[in-house]
Residue frames as qw, qx, qy, qz and C-alpha x, y, z in Angstrom:
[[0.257, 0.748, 0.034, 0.611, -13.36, 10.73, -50.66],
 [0.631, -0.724, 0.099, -0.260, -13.80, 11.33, -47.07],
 [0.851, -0.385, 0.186, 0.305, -10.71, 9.08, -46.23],
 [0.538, 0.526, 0.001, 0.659, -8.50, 10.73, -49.08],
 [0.021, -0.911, -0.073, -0.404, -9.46, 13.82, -47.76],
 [0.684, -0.721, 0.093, -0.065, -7.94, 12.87, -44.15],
 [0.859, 0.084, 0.191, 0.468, -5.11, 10.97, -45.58],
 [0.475, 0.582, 0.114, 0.650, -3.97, 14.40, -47.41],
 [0.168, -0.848, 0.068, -0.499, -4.78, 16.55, -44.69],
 [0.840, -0.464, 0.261, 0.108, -3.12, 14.30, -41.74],
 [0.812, 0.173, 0.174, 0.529, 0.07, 13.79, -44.66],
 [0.162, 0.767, 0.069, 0.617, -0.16, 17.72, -45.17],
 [0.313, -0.914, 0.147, -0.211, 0.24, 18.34, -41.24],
 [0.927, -0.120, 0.099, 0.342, 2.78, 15.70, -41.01],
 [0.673, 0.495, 0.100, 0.540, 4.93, 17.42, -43.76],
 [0.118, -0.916, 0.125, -0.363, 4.45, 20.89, -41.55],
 [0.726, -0.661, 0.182, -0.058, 5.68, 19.32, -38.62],
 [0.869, 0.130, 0.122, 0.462, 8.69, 17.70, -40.66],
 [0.614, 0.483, -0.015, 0.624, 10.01, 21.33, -41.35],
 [0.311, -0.889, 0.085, -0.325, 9.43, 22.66, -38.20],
 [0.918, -0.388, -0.052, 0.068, 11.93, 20.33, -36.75],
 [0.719, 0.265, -0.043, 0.641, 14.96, 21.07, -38.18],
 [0.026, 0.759, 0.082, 0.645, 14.29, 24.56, -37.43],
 [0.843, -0.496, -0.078, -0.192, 13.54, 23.85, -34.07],
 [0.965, -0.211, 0.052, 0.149, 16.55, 21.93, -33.72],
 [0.377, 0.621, -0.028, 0.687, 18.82, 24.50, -36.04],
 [0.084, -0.877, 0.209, -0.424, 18.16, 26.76, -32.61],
 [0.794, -0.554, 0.192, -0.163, 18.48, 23.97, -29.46],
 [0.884, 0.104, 0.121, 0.440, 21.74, 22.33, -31.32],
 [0.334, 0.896, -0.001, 0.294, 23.46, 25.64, -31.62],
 [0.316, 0.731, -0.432, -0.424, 26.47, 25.84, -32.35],
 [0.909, 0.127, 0.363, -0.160, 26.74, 22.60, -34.59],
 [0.857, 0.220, 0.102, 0.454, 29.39, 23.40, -36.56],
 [0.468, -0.159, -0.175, 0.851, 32.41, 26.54, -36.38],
 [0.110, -0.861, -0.351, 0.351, 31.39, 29.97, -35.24],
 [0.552, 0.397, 0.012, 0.733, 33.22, 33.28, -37.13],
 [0.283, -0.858, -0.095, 0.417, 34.21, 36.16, -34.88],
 [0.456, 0.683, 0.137, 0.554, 34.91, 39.21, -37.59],
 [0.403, -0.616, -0.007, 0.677, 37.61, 41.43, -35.63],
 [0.492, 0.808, 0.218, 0.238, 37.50, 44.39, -38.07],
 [0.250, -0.834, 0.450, 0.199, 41.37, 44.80, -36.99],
 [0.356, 0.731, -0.575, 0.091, 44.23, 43.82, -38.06],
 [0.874, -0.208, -0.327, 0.294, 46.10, 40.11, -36.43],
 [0.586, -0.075, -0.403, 0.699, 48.09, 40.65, -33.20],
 [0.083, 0.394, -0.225, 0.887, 46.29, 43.89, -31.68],
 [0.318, -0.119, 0.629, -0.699, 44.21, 44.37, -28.88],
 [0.733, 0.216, -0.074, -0.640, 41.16, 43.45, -30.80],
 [0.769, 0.262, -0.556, -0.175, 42.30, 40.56, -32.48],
 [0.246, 0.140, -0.888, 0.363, 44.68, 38.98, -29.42],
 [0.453, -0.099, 0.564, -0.684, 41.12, 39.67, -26.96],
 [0.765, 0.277, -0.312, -0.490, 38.61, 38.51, -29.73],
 [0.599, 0.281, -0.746, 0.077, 41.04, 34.77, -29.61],
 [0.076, 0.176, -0.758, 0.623, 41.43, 34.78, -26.13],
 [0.601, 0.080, 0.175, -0.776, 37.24, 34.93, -25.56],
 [0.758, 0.292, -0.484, -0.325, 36.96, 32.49, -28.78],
 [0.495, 0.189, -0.828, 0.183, 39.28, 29.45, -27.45],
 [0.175, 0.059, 0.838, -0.513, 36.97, 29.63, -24.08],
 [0.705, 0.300, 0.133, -0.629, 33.70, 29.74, -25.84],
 [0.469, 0.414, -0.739, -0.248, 35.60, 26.68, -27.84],
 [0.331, -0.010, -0.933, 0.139, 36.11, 24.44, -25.25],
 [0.426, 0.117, 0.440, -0.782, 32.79, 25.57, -23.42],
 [0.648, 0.459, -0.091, -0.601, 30.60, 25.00, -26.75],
 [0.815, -0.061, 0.574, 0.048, 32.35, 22.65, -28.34],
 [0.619, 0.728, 0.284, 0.079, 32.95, 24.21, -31.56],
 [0.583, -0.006, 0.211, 0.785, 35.73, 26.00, -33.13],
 [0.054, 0.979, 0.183, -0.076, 35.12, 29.97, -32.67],
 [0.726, 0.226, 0.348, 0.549, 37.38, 31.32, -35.75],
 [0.197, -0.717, -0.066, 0.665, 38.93, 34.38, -35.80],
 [0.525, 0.491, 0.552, 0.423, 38.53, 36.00, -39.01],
 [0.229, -0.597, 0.008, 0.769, 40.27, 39.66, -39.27],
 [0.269, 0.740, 0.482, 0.385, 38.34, 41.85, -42.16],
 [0.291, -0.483, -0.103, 0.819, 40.36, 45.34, -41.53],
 [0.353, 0.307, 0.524, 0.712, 39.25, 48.66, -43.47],
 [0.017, -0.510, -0.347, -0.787, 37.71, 51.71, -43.68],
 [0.274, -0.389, 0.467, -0.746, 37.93, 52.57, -39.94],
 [0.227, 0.037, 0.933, -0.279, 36.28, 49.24, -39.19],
 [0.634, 0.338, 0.288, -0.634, 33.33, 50.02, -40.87],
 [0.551, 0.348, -0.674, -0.349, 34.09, 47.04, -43.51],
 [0.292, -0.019, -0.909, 0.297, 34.19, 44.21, -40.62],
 [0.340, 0.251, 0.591, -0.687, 30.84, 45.64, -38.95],
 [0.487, 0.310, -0.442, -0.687, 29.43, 45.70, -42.88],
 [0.406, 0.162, -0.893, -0.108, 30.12, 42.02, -43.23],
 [0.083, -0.208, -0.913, 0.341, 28.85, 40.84, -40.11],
 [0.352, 0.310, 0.332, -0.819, 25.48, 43.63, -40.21],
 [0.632, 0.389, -0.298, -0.600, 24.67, 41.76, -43.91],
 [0.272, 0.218, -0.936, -0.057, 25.66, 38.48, -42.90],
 [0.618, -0.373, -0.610, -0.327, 22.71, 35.39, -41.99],
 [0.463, -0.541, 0.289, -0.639, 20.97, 35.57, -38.83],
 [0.889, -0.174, -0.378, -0.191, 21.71, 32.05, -37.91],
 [0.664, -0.717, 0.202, -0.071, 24.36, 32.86, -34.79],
 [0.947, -0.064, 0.125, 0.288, 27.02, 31.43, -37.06],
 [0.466, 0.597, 0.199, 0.622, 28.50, 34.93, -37.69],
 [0.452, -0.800, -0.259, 0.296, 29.39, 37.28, -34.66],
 [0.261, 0.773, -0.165, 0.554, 31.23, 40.92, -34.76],
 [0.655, -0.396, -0.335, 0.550, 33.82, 41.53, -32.23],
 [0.134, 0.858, 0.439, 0.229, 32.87, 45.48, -31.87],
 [0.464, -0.286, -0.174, 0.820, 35.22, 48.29, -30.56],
 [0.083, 0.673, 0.406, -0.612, 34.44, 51.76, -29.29],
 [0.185, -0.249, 0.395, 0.865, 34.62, 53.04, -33.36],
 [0.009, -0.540, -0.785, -0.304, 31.31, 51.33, -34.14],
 [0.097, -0.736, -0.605, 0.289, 29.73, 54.20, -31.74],
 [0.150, -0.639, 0.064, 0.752, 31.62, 57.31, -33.44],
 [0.448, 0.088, 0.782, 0.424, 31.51, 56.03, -36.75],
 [0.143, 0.760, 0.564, 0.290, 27.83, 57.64, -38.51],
 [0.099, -0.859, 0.088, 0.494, 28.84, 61.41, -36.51],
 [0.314, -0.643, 0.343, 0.609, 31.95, 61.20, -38.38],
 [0.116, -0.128, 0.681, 0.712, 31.23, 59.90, -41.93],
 [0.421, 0.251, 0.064, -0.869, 27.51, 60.25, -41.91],
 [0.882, 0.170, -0.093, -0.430, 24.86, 57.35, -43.93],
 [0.224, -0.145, 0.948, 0.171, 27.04, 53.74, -43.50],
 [0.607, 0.107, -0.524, -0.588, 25.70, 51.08, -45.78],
 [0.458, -0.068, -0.844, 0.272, 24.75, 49.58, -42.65],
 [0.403, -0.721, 0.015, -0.564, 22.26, 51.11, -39.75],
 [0.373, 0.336, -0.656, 0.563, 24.25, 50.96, -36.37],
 [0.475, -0.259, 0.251, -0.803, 21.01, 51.30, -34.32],
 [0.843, 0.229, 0.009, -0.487, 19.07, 48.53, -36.29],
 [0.796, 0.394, -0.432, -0.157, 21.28, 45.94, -38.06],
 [0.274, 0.530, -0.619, 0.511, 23.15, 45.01, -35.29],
 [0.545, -0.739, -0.145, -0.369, 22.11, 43.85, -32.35],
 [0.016, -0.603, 0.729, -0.323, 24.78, 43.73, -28.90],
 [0.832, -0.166, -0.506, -0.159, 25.17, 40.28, -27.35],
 [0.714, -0.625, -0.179, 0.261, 27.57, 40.84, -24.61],
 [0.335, 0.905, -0.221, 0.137, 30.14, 43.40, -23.87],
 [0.772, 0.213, -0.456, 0.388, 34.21, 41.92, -23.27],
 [0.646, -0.200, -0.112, 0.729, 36.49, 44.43, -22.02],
 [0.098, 0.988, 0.115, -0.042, 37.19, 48.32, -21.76],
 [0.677, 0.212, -0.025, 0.704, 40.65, 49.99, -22.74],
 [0.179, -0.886, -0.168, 0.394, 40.83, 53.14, -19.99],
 [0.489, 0.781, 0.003, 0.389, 42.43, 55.97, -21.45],
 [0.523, -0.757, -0.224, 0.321, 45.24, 57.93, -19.33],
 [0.022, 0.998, -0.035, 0.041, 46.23, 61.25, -19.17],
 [0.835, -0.188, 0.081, 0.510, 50.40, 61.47, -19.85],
 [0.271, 0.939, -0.136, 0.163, 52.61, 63.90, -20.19],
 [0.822, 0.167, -0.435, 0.326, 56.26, 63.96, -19.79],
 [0.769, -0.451, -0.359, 0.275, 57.96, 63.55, -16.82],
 [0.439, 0.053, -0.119, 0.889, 60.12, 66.66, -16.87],
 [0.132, -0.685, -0.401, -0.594, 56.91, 68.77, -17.01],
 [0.036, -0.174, 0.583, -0.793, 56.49, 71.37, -14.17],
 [0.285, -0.456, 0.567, -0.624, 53.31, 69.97, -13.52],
 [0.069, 0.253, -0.942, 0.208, 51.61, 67.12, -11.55],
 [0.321, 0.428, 0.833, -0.145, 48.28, 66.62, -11.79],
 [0.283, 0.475, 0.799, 0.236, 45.29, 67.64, -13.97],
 [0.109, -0.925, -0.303, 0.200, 44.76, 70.77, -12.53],
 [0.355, -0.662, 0.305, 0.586, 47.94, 72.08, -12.68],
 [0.341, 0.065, 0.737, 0.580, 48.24, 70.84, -16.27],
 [0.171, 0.758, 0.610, 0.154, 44.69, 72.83, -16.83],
 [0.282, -0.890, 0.073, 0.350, 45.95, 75.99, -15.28],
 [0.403, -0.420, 0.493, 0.646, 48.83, 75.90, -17.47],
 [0.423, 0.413, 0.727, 0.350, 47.14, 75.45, -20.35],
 [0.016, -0.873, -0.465, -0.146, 45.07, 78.38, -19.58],
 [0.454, -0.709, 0.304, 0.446, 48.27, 80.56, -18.95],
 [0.617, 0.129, 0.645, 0.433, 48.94, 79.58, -22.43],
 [0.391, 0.414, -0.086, -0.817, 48.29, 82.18, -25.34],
 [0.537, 0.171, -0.641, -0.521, 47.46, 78.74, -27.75],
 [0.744, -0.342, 0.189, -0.542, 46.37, 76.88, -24.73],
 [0.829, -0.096, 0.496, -0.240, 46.95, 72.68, -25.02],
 [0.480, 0.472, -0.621, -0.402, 48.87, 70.73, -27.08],
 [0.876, 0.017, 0.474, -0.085, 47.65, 66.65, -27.14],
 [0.159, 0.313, -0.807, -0.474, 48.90, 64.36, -29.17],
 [0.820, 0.186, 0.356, -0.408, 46.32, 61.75, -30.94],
 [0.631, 0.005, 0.773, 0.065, 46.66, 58.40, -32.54],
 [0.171, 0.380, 0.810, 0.413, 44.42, 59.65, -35.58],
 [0.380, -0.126, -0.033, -0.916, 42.08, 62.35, -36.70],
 [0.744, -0.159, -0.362, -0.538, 38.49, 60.88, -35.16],
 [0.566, 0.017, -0.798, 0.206, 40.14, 58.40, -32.98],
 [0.592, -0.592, -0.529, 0.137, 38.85, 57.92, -29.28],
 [0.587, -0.513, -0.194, 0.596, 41.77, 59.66, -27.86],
 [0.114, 0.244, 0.202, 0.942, 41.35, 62.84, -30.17],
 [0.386, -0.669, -0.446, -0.452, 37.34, 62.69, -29.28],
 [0.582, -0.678, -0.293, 0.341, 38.55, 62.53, -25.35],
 [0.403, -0.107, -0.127, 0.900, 40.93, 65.08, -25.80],
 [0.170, -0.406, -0.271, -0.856, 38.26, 67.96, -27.50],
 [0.630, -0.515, -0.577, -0.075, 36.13, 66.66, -24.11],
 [0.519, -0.444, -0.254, 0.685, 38.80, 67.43, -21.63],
 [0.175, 0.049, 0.081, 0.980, 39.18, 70.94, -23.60],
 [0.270, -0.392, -0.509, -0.717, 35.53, 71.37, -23.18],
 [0.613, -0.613, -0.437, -0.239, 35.15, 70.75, -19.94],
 [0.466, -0.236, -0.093, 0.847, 38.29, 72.35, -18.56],
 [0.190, 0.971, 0.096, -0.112, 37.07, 75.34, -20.31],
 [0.463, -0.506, 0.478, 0.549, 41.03, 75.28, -21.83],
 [0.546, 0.646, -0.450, -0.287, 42.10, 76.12, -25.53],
 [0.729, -0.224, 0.617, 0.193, 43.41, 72.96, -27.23],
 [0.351, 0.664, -0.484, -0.450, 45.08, 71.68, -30.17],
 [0.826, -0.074, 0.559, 0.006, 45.30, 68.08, -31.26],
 [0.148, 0.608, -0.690, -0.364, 48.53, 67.23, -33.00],
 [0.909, 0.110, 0.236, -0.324, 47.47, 64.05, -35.25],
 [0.073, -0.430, 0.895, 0.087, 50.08, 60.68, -35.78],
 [0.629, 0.280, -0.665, -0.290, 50.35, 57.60, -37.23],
 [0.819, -0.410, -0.402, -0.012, 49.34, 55.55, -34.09],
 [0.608, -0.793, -0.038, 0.023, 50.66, 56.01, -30.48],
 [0.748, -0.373, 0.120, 0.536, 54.55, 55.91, -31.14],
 [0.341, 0.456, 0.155, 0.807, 55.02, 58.48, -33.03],
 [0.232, -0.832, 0.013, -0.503, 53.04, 60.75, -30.58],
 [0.878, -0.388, -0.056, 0.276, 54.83, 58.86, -27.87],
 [0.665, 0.245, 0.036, 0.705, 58.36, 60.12, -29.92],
 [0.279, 0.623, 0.116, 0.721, 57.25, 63.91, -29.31],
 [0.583, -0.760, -0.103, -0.268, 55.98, 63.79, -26.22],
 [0.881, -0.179, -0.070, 0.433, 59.49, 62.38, -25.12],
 [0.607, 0.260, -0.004, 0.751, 61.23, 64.94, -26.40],
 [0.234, -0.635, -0.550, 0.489, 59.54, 67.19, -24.97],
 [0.118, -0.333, 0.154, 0.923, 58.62, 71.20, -26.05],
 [0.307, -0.155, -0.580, -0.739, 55.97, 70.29, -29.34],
 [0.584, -0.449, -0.648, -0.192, 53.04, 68.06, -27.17],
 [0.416, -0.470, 0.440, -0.643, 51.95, 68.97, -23.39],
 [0.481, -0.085, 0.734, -0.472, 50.28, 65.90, -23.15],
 [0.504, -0.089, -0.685, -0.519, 48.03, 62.56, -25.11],
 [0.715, 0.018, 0.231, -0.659, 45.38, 60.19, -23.93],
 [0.524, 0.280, -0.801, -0.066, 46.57, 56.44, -24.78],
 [0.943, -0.147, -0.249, -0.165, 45.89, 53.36, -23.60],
 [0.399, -0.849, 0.325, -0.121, 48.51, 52.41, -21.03],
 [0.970, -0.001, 0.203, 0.130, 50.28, 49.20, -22.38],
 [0.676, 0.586, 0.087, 0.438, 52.18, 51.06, -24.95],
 [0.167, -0.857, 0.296, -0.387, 53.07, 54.08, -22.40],
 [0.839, -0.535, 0.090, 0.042, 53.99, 51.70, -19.24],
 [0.864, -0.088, -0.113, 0.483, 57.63, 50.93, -20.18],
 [0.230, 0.627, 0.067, 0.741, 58.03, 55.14, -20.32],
 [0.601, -0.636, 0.094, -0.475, 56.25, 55.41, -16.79],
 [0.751, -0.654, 0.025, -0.084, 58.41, 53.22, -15.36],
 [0.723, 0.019, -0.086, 0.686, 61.43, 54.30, -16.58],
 [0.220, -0.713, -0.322, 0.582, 60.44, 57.90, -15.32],
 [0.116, 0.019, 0.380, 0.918, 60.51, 59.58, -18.81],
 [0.222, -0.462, -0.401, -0.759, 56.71, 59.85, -18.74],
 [0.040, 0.172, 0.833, -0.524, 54.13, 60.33, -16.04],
 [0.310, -0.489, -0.789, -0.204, 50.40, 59.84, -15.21],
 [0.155, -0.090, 0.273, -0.945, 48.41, 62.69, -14.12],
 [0.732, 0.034, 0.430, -0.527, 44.59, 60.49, -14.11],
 [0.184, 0.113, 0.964, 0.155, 42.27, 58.37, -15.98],
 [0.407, 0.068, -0.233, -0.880, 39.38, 59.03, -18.05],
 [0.390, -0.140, -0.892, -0.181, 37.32, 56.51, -16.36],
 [0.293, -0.674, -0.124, -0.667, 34.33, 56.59, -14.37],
 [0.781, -0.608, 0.147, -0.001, 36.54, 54.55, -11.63],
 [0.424, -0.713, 0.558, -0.031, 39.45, 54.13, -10.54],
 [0.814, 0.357, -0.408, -0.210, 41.30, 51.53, -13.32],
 [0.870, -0.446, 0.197, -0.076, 42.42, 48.40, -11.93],
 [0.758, 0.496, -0.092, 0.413, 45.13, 48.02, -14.68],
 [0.421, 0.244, -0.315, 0.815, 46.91, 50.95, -12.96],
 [0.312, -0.740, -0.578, 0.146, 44.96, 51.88, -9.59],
 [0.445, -0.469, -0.243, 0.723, 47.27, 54.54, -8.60],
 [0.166, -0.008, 0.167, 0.972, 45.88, 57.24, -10.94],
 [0.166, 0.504, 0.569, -0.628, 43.26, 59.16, -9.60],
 [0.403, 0.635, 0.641, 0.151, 40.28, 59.98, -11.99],
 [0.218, 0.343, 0.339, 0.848, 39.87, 62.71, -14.05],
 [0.426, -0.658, -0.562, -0.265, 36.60, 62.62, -12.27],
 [0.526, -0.705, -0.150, 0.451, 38.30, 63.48, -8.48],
 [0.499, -0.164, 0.030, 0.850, 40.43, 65.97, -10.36],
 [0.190, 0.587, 0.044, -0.786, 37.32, 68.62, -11.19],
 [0.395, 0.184, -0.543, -0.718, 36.56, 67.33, -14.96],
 [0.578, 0.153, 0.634, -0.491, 33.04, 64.90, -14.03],
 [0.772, 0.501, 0.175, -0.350, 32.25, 64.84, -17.36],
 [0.422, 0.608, -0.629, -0.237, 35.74, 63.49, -19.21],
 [0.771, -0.190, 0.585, -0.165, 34.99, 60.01, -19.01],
 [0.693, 0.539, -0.381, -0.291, 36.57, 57.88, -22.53],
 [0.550, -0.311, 0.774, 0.038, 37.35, 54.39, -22.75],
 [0.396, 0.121, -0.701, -0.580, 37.66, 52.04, -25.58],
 [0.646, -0.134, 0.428, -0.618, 35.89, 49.31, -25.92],
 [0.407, -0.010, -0.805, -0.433, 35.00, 45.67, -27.30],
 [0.624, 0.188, 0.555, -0.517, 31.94, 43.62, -27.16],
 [0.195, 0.085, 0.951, 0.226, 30.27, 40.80, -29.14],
 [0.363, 0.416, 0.035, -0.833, 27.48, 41.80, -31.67],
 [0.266, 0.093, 0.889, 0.360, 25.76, 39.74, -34.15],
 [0.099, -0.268, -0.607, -0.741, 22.77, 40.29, -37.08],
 [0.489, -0.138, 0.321, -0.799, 19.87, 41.93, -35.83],
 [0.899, -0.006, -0.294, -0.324, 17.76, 38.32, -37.30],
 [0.221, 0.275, -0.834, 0.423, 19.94, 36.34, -34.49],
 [0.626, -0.569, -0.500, -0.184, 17.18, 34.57, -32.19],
 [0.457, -0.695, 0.344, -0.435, 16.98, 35.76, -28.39],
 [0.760, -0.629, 0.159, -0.017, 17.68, 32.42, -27.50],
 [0.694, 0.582, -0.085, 0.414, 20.96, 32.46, -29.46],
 [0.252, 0.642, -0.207, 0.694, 22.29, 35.46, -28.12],
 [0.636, -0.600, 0.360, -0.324, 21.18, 34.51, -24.34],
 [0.976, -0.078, -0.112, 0.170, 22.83, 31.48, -24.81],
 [0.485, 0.495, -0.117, 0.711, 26.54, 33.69, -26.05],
 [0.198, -0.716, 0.341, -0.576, 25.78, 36.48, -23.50],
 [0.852, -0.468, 0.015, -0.235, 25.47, 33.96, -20.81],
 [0.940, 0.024, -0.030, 0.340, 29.07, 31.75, -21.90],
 [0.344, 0.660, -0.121, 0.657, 30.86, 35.26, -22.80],
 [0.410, -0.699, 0.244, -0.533, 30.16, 36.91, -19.17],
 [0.956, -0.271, 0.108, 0.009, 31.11, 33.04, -17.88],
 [0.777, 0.197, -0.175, 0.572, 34.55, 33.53, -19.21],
 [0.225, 0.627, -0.216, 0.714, 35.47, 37.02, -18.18],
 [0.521, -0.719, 0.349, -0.300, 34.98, 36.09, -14.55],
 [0.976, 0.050, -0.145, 0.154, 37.77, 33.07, -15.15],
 [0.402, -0.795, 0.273, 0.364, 40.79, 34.39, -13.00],
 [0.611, 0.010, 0.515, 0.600, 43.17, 32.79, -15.81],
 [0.337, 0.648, 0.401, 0.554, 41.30, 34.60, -18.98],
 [0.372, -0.893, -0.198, 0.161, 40.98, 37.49, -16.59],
 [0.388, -0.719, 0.251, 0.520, 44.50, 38.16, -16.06],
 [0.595, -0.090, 0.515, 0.610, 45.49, 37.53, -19.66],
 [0.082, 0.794, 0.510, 0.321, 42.89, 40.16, -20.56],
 [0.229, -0.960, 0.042, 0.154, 44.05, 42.89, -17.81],
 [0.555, -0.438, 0.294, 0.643, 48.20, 42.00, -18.94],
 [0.371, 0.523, 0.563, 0.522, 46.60, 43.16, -22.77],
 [0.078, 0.059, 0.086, -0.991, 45.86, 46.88, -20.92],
 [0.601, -0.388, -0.562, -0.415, 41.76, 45.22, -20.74],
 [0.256, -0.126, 0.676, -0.679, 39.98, 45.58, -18.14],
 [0.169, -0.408, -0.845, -0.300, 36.83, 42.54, -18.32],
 [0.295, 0.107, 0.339, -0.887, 33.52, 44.06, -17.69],
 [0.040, 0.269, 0.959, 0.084, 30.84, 41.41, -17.55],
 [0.382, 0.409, 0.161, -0.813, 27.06, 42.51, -18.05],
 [0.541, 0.438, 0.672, -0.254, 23.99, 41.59, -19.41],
 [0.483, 0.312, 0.552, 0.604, 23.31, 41.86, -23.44],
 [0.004, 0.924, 0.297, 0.241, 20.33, 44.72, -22.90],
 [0.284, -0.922, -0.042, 0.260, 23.03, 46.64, -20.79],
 [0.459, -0.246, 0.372, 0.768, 25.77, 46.64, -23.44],
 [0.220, 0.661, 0.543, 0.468, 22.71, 47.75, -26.00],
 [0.149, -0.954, -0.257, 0.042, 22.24, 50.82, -23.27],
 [0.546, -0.697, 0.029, 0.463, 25.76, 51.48, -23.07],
 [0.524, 0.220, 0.684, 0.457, 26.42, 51.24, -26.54],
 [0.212, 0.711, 0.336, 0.581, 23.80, 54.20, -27.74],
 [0.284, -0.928, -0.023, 0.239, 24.74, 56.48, -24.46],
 [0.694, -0.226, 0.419, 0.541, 28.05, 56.33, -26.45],
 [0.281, 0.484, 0.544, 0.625, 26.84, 57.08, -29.91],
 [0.184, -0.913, -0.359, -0.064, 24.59, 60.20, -28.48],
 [0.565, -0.701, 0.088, 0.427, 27.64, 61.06, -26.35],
 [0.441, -0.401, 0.380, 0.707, 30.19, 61.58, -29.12],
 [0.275, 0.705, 0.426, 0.497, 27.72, 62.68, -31.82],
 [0.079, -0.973, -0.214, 0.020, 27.55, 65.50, -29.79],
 [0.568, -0.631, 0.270, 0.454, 31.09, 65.89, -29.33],
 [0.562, 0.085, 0.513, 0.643, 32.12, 65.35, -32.72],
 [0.212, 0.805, 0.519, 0.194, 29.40, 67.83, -33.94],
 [0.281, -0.946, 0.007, 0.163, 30.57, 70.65, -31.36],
 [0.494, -0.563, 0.372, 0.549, 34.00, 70.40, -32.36],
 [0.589, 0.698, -0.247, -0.325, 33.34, 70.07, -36.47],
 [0.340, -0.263, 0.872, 0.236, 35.51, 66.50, -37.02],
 [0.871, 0.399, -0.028, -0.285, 34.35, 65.21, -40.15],
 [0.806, -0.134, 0.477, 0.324, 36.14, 61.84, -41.17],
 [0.319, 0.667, -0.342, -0.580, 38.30, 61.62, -43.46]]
């Protein structure tokens, strides 16, 4: 009985040790077969062309095929859904942009917790915003463009991209911390507000990303009065912050970063934050990241998690003060 007894209990730790291996081996083999990066855009836009451009070095780095996989909808919050309910086994990764952080202000309970289900793994790239207005305007920098405003009986007209979008939240900022009435005229993305601002008389001025502006700025139909960064942008150096022009606190950029299920092991996601922050200092991926209007901004996983909820805090408060409720 005595020898059964060993036999079963020596076969019984065996049997543990058999299924700890795989496990075991599930983390130190990782990634073993193709990776999915959910862009919760649309193919061909910033998101989606950076999201590829990251993937195809983390390809030949890893060895694995890291598969774009574009899940668009409901202000992104369908492509963060997927990837916040999807398995914690590292084979499922969200390519995040600055909407995840504005998202719960504006439409209240997701069927997802943005704090909790989520967890950051490394952030990519930022997308500065910059102050434009057209080029006939009388005037020439921020100030002057506040001062008018405030000379105004309806103060500010912006254009914005979208009700809720970044560059509506930065605009109610700037009008809050100018102390300036404002108005934000809302469009069907950036060329249509692009169309009015040209013509000049309806818009004073938008907030945009600078790719889509640049061929206006340098055929002298629009110009650049700053940046809503919290430096100088390397994309376009010559506009001076918002920050040196008197408004400290209008700081908006977009944003991506790499996010995966909150049940993702630590050494999973050090493994990703480590390879991710190894590409964006590659001069090559670099430049094909800054000609995209991206600027790379390497950094550690815990400091995209901090940068991430000073965000969310930041524009709950904004959205609140101004009343925006999605629609």
């Amino acid at each position: 009985m005595k020898m059964k007894r060993r036999t079963l209990l020596g076969a019984a730790a065996a049997s543990l040790c058999a299924g700890a291996v795989p496990r075991a081996f599930a983390q130190d083999d990782w990634p073993s077969r193709p990776v999915k990066i959910v862009s919760p855009y649309g193919a061909g836009g910033p998101n989606d062309i950076s999201a590829r451009l990251i993937g195809e070095y983390l390809a030949h780095r890893l060895g694995q095929a890291f598969i774009v996989e574009n899940k668009t909808g409901a202000g992104t919050r369908l492509g963060n859904s997927v990837v916040a309910h999807a398995p914690g086994d590292g084979y499922t990764l969200l390519y995040a942009a600055a909407p995840y952080s504005t998202l719960e202000a504006l439409y209240g309970k997701l069927n997802y917790d943005a704090r909790k289900d989520l967890r950051p793994v490394a952030m990519a790239a930022t997308v500065p915003l910059f102050l434009v207005v057209n080029a006939q305007a009388p005037f020439k920098t921020a100030q002057e463009l506040i001062a008018y405003g405030k000379s105004q009986a309806n103060g500010l007209t912006f254009g914005s991209p979208g009700y809720g979008s970044l560059p509506h939240l930065a605009a109610e900022l700037l009008y809050r911390d100018a102390g300036v009435k404002g108005l934000t005229v809302q469009y069907r993305g950036d060329v249509a507000a692009y169309t009015d601002l040209l013509a000049g008389g309806r818009l004073d001025a938008t907030l945009t990303a600078i790719t889509a502006a640049l061929p206006h700025i340098q055929s002298g139909k629009l110009r650049v009065l700053g940046v809503a960064s919290s430096s100088r942008s390397e994309i376009y150096p010559q506009a001076p912050t918002l920050r040196e022009q008197g408004l400290p606190n209008v700081v908006a950029s977009g944003w991506y970063g790499f996010m995966a299920p909150a049940a993702v092991s630590d050494a999973i996601v050090g493994r990703l934050d480590s390879e991710i922050n190894r590409a964006l200092k590659d001069p090559e991926l670099r430049q094909k990241l800054l000609a995209q209007g991206m600027e790379p901004i390497p950094g550690s996983a815990a400091e995209f998690g901090k940068f991430i909820s000073a965000e969310m805090d930041k524009w709950s408060e904004v959205i609140r003060k101004a009343g925006i409720k999605g629609e």
